[in-house]
Gaussian input, Z-matrix of N, CA and C with variables (Angstrom, degrees):
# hf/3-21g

backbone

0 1
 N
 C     1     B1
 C     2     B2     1     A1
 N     3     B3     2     A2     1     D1
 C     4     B4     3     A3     2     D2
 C     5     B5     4     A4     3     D3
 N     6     B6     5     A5     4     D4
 C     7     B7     6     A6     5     D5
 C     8     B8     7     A7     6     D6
 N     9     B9     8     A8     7     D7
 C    10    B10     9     A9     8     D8
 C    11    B11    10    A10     9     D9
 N    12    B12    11    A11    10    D10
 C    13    B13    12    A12    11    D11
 C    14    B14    13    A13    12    D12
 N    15    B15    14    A14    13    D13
 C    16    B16    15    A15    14    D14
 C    17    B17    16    A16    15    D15
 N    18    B18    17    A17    16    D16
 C    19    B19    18    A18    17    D17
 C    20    B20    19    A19    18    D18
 N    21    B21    20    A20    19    D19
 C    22    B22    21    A21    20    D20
 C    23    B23    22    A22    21    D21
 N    24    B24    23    A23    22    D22
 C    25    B25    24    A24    23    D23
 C    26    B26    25    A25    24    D24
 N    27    B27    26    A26    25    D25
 C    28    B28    27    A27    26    D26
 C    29    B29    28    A28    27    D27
 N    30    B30    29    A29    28    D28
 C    31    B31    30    A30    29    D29
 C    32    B32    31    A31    30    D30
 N    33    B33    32    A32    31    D31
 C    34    B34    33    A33    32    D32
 C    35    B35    34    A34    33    D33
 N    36    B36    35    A35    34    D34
 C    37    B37    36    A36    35    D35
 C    38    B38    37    A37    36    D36
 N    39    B39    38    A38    37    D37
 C    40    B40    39    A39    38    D38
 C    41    B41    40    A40    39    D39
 N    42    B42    41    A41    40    D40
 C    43    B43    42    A42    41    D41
 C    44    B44    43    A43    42    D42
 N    45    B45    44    A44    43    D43
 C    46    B46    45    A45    44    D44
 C    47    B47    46    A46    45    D45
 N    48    B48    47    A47    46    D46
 C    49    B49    48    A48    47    D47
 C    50    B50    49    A49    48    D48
 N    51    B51    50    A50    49    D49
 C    52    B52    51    A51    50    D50
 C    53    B53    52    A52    51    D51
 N    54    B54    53    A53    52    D52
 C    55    B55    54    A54    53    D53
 C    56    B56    55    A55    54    D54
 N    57    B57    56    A56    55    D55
 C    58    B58    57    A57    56    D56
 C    59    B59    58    A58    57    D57
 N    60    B60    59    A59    58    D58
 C    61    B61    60    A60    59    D59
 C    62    B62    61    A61    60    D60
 N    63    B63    62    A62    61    D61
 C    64    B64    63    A63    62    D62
 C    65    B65    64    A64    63    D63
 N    66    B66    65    A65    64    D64
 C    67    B67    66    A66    65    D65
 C    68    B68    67    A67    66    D66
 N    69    B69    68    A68    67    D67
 C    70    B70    69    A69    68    D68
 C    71    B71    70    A70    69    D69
 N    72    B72    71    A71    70    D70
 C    73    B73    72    A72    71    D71
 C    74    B74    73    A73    72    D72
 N    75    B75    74    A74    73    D73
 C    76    B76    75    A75    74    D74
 C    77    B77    76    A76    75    D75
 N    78    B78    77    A77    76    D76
 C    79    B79    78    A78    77    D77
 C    80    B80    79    A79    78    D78
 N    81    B81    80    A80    79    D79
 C    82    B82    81    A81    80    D80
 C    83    B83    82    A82    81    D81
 N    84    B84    83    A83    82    D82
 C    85    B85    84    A84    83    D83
 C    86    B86    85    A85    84    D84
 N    87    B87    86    A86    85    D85
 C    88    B88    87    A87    86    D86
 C    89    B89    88    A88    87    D87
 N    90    B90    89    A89    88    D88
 C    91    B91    90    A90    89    D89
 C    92    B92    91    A91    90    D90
 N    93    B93    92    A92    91    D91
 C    94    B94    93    A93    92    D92
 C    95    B95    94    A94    93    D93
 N    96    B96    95    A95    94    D94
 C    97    B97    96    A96    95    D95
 C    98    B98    97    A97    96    D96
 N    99    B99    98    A98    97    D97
 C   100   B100    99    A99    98    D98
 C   101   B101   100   A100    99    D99
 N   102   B102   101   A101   100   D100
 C   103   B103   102   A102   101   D101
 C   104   B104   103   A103   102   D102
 N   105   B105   104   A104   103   D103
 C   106   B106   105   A105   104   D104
 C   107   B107   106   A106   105   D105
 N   108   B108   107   A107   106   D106
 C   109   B109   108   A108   107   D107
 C   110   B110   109   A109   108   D108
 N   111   B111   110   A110   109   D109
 C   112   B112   111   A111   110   D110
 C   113   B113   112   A112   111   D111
 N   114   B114   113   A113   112   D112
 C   115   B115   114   A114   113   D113
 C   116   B116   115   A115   114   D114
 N   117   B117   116   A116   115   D115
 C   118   B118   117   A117   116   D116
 C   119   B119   118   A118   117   D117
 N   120   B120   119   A119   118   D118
 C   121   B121   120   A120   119   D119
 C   122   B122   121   A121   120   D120
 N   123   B123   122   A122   121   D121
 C   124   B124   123   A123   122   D122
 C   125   B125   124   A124   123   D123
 N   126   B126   125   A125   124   D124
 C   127   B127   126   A126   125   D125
 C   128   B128   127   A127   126   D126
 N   129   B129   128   A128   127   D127
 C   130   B130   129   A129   128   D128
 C   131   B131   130   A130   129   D129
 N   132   B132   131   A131   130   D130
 C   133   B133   132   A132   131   D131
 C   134   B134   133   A133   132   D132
 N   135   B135   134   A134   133   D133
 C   136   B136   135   A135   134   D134
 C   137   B137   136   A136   135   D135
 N   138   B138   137   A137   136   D136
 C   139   B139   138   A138   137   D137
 C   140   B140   139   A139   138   D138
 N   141   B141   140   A140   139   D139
 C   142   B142   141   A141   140   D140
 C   143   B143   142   A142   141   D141
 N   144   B144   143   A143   142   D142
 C   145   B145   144   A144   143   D143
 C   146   B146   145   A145   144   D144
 N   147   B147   146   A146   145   D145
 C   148   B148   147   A147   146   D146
 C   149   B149   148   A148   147   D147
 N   150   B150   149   A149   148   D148
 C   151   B151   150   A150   149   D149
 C   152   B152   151   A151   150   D150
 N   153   B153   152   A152   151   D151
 C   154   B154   153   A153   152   D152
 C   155   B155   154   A154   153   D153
 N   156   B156   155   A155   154   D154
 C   157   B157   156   A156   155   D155
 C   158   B158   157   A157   156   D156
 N   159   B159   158   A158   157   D157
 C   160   B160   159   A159   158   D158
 C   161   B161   160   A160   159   D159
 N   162   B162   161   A161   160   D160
 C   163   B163   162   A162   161   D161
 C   164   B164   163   A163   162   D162
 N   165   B165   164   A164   163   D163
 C   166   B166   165   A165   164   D164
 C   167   B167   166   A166   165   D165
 N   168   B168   167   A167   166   D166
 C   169   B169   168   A168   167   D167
 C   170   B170   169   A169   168   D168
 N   171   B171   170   A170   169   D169
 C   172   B172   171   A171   170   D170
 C   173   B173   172   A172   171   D171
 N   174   B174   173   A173   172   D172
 C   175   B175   174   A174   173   D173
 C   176   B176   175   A175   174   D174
 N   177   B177   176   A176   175   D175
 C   178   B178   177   A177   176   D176
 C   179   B179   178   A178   177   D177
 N   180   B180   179   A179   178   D178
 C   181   B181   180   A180   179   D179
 C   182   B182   181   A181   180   D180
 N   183   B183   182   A182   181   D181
 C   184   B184   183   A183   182   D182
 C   185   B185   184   A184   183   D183
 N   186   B186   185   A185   184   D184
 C   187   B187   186   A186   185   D185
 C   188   B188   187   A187   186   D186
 N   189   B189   188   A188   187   D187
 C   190   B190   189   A189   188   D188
 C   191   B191   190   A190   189   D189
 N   192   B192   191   A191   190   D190
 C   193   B193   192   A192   191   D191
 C   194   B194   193   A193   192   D192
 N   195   B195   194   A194   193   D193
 C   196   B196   195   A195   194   D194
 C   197   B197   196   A196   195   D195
 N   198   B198   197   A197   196   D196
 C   199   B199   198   A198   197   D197
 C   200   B200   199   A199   198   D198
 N   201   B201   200   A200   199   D199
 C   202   B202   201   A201   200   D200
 C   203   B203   202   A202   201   D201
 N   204   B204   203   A203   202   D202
 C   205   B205   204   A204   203   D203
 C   206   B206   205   A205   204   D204
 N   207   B207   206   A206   205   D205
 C   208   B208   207   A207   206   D206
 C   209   B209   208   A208   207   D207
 N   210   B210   209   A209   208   D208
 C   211   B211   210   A210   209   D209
 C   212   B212   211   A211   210   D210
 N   213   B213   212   A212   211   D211
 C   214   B214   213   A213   212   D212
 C   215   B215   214   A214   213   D213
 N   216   B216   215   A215   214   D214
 C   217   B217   216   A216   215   D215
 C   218   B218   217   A217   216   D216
 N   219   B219   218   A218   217   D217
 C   220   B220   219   A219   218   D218
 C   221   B221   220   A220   219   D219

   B1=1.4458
   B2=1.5250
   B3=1.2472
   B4=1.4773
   B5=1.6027
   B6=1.3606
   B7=1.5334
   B8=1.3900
   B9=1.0878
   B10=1.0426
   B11=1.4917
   B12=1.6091
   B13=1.5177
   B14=1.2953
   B15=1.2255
   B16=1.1548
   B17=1.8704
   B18=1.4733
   B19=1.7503
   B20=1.4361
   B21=1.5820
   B22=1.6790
   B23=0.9884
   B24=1.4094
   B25=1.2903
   B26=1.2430
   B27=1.2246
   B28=1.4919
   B29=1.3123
   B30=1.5513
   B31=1.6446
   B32=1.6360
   B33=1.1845
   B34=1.5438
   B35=1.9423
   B36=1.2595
   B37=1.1733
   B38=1.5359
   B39=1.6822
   B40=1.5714
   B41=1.2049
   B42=1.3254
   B43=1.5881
   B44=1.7905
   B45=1.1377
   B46=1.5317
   B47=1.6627
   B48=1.3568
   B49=1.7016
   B50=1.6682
   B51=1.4101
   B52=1.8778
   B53=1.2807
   B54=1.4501
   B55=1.7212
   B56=1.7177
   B57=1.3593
   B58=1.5075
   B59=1.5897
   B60=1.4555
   B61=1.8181
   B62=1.1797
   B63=1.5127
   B64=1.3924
   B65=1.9059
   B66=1.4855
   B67=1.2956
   B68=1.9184
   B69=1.6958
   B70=1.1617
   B71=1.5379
   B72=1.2651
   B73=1.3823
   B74=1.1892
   B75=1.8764
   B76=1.2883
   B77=1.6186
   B78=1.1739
   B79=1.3143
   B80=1.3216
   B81=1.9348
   B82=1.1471
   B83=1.4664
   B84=1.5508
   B85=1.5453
   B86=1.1792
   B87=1.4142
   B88=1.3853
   B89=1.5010
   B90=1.0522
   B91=1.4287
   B92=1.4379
   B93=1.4332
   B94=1.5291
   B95=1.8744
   B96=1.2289
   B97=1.7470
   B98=1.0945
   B99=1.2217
   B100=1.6727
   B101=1.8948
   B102=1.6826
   B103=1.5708
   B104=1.4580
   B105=1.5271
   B106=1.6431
   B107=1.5053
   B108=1.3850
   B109=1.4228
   B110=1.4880
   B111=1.2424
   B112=1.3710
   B113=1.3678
   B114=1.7973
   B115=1.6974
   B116=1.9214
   B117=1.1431
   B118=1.8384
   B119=1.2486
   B120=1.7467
   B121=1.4709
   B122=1.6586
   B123=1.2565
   B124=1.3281
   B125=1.3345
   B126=1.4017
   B127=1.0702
   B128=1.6533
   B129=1.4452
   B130=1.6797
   B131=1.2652
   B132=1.6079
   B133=1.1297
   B134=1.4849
   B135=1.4976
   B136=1.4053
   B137=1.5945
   B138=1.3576
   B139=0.9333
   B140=1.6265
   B141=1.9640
   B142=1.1049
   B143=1.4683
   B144=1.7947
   B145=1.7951
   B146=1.3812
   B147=1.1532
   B148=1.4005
   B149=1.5943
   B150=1.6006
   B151=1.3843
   B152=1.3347
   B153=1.2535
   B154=1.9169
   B155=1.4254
   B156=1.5303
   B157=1.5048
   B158=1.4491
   B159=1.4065
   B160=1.8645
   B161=1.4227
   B162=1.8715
   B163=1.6160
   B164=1.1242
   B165=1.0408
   B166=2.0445
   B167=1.3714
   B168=1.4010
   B169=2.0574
   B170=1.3456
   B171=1.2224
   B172=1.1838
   B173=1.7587
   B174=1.1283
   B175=1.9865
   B176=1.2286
   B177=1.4814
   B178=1.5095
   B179=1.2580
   B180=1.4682
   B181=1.2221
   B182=1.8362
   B183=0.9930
   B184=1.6108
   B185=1.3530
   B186=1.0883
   B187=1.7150
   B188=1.3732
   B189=1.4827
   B190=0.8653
   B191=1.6682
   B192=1.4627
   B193=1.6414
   B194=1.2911
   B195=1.6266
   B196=1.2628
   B197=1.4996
   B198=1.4976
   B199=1.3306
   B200=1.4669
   B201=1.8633
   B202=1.6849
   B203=1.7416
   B204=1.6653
   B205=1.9656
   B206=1.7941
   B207=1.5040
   B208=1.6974
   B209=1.0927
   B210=1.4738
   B211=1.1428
   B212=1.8971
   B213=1.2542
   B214=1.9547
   B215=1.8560
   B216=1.3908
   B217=1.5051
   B218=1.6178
   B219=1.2401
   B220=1.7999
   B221=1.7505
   A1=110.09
   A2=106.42
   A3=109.57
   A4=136.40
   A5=126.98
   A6=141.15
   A7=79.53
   A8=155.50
   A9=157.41
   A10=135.73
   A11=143.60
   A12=100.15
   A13=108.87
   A14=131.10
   A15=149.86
   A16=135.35
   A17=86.65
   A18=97.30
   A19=88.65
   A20=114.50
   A21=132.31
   A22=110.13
   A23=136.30
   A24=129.57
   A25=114.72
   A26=124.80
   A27=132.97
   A28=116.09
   A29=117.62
   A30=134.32
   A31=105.09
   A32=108.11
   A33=111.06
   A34=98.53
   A35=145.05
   A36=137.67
   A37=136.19
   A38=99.05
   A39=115.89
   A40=123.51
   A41=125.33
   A42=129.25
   A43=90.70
   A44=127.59
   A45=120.12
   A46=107.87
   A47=109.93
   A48=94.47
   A49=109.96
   A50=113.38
   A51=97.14
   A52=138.26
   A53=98.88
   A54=128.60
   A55=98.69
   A56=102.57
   A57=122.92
   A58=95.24
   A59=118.99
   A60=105.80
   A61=125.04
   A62=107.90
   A63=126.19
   A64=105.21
   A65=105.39
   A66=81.09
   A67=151.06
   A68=88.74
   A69=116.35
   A70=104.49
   A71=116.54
   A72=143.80
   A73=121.04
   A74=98.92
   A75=107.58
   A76=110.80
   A77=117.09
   A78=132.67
   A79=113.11
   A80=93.63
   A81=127.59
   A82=146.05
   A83=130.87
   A84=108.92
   A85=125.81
   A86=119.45
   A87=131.70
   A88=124.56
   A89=130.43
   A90=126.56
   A91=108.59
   A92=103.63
   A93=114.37
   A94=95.76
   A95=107.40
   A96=121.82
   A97=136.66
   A98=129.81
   A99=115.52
   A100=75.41
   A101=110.37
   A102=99.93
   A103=120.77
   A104=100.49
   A105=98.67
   A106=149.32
   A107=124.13
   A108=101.40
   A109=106.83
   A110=121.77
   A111=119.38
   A112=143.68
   A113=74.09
   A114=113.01
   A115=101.24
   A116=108.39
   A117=105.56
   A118=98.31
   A119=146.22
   A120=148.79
   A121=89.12
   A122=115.77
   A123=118.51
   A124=147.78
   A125=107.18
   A126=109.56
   A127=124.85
   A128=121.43
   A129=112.23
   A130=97.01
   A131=146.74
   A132=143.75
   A133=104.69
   A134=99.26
   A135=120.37
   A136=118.41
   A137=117.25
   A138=125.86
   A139=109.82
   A140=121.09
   A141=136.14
   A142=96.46
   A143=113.45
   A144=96.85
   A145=77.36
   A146=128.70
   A147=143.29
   A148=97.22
   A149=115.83
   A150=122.64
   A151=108.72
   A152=124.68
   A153=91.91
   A154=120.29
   A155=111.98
   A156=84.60
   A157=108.12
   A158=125.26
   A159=118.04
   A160=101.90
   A161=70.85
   A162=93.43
   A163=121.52
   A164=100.44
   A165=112.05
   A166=116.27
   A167=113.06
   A168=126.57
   A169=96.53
   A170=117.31
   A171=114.59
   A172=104.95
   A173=96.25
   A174=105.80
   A175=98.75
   A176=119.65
   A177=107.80
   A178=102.54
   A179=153.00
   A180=146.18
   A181=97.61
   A182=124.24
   A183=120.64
   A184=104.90
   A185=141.84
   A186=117.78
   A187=119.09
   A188=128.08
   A189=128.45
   A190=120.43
   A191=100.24
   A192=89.83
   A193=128.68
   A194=85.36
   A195=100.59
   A196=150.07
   A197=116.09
   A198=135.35
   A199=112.30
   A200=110.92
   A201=109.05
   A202=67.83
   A203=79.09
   A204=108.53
   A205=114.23
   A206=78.02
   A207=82.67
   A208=130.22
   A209=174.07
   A210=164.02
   A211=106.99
   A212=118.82
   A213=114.70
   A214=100.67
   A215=129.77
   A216=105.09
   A217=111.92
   A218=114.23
   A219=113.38
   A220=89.33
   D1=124.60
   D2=168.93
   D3=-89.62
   D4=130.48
   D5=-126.35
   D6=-71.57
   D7=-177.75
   D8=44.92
   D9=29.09
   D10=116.88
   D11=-176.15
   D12=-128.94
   D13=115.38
   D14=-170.12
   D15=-84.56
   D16=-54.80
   D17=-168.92
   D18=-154.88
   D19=170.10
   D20=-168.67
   D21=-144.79
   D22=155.78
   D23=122.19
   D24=-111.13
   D25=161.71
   D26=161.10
   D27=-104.38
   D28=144.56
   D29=-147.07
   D30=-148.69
   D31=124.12
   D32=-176.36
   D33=-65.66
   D34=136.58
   D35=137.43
   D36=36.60
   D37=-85.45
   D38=158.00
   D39=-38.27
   D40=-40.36
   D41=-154.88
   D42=-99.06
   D43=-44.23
   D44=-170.38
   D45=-23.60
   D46=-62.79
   D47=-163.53
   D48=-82.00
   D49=-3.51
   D50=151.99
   D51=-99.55
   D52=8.30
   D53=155.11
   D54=-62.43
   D55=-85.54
   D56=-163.75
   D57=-40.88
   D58=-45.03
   D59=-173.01
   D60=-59.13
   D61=-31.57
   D62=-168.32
   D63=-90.08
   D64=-53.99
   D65=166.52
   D66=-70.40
   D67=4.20
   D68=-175.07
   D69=-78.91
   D70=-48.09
   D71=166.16
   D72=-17.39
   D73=-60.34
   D74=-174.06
   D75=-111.79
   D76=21.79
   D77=163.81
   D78=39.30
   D79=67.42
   D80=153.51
   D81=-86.27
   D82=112.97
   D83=179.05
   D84=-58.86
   D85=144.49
   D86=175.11
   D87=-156.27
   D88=163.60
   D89=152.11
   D90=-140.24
   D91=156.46
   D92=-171.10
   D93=-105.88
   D94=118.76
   D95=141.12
   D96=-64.15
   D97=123.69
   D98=-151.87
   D99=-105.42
   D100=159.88
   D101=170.42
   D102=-78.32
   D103=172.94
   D104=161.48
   D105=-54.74
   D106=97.11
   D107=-139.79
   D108=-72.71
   D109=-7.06
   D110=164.44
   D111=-32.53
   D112=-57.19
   D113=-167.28
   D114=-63.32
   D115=127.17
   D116=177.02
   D117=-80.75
   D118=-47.64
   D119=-165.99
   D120=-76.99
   D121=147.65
   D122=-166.72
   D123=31.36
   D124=28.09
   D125=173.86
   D126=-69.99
   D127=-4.66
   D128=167.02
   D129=-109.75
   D130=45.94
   D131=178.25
   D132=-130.74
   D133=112.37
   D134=169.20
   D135=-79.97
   D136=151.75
   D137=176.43
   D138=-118.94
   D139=128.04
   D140=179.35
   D141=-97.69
   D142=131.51
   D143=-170.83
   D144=-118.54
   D145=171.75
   D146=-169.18
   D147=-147.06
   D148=169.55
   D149=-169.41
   D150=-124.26
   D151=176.30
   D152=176.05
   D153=-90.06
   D154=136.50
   D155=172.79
   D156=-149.80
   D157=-147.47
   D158=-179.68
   D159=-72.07
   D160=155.34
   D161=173.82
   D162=-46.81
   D163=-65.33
   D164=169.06
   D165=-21.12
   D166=-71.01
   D167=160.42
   D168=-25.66
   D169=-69.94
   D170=-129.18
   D171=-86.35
   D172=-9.26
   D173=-179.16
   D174=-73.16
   D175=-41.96
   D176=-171.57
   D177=-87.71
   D178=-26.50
   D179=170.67
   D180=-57.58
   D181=-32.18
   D182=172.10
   D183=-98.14
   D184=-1.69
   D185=145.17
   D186=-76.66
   D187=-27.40
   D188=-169.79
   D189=-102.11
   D190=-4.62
   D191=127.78
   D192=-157.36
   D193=73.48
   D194=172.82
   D195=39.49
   D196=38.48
   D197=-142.60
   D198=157.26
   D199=160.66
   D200=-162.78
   D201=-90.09
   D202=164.39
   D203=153.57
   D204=-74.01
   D205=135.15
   D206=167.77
   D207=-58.50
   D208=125.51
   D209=98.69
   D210=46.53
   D211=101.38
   D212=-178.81
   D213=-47.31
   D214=132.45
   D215=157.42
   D216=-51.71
   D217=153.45
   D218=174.38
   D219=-95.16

């Protein structure tokens, strides 16, 4: 089944695998975007895409990092 893609955050490098533990934790969907390797501005910034889902989900996916989700490009 394929995720859905909804909302993002972007994540410097370092932080990816204490993202991934924590959202694993709370047995959350996600997928990780690796960046553009082209691109020179963000290139160690990952992207966490999320799918849509309840409010409830989705408060703790925004406490935990601290900030709303971006909008997915369509």
């Amino acid at each position: 089944m394929k995720l859905s893609k909804s909302f993002y955050y972007t994540v410097d490098q370092s932080m990816v695998d204490e993202y991934k533990k924590m959202l694993d934790l709370m047995k959350i969907p996600y997928v990780i975007e690796a960046p553009v390797a082209l691109l020179a501005s963000g290139a160690n910034e990952y992207s966490f895409v999320f799918p849509d889902m309840p409010g409830k989900l989705y408060a703790m996916v925004r406490k935990l990092f601290q900030a709303d989700g971006k909008p997915y490009p369509q």
